[in-house]
Steps between C-alpha positions, in 0.01 A plus 500: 500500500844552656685151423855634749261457768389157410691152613372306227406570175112372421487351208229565268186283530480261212834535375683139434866689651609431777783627734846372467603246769845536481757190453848535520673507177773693366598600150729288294847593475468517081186719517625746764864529306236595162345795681834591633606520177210692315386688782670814414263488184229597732677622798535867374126570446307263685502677877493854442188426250322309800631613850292878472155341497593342871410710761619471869244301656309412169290171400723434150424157224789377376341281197666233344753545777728189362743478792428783672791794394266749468298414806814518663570897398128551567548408824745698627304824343201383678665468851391323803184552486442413111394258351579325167359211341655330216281281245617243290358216288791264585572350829903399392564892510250582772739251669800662428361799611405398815823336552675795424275683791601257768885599416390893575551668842306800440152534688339679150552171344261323738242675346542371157220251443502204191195420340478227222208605269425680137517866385145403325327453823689694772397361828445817692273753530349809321732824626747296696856643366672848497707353224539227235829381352573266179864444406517306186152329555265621285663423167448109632149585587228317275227757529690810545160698522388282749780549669502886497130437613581351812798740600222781460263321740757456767622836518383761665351808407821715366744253538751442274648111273836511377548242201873462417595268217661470157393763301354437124646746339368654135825565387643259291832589623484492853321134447819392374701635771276283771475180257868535508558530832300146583674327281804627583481531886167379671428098264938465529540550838190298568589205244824455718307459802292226291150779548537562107098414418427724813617804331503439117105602528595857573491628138209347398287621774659828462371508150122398658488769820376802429610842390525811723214657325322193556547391867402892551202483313442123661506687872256777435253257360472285802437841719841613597512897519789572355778262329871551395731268342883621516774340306820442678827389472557627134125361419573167615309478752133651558338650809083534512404721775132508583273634732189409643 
């Protein structure tokens, strides 16, 4: 199945998601001046990690798409006559996203579509995408398997999911490099914007995600071919490459 050539994306028969109806909204001023501020934190590995797996043309899943950056870049890679859909549990940043889409001139960005459901039920397909992106998702994810499950099932046959997020690293020293950099620089610059709660979680479900070794392992179980995880940014951050 060739989604680029398809208006509308079916939604999977039984599935309780549903696709996004969007509502004007836009960002608050506090929450947009946060990722200003911490968005170089991410901003040096995040696209050149993702951006590859997009192929002119391509079908690509942006999952747990928040409000929509990485759709965005996808997008453009994907051209025209792309297609990208972006996932996301919450409506408040499938709104923001959508938002955001109505300010773009570009005609790739028409083909960016929203779709409010869960990465434990995807509502598409077997086979449907060329490729599958997470940034910063899966850590959040309740049933990470599960999760990993469902990205298999969607994909097809030799395509690739890119899974970008903070890295748990085994070195005790490089731990307490990232610990300190959260509670130096991300929980700060959030408590001033009055988001403190939203981002003093980080460490402790750091400490519960899974290793390298382990998210590798994790991918070949649930069928993928072949599975990578790369540390970045001085180990920081972690990057699980699998195929289908």
């Amino acid at each position: 199945m060739n989604c680029s050539v398809a208006p509308t994306l079916p939604l999977w028969s039984g599935s309780p998601a549903r696709r996004f109806i969007p509502r004007p909204v836009r960002c608050s001023a506090e929450r947009q001046a946060l990722f200003n501020r911490i968005a170089p934190v991410y901003d040096n590995v995040t696209p050149s990690h993702f951006i590859p797996l997009a192929k002119m043309g391509g079908c690509v899943l942006d999952l747990c798409c928040g409000s929509g950056d990485l759709a965005f870049l996808l997008a453009e890679k994907v051209g025209n006559n792309g297609k990208v859909t972006g996932l996301d549990f919450s409506e408040e940043q499938l709104s923001v996203a959508a938002s955001r889409q109505q300010l773009r001139s570009k005609p790739c960005y028409k083909n960016i579509e929203w779709v409010e459901g869960d990465a434990l039920d995807l509502p598409f397909p077997d086979g449907y995408f060329d490729a599958i992106t997470v940034g910063y998702g899966l850590r959040n994810v309740v049933d990470k398997r599960k999760a990993l499950q469902e990205m298999y099932r969607v994909l097809k046959a030799g395509s690739r999911v890119s899974i970008l997020d903070f890295n748990k690293s085994t070195k005790p020293v490089t731990t307490l490099i990232q610990e300190w950099m959260i509670d130096s620089v991300v929980v700060p610059v959030a408590t001033s914007y009055g988001l403190e709660e939203e981002y003093r979680y980080l460490k402790s479900s750091i400490r519960e995600f899974l290793t390298g070794k382990e998210l590798e392992k994790l991918a070949l179980e649930v069928g993928f071919s072949k599975g990578r995880h790369y540390e970045i940014g001085g180990g920081l951050m972690g990057n699980l490459v699998a195929t289908r």
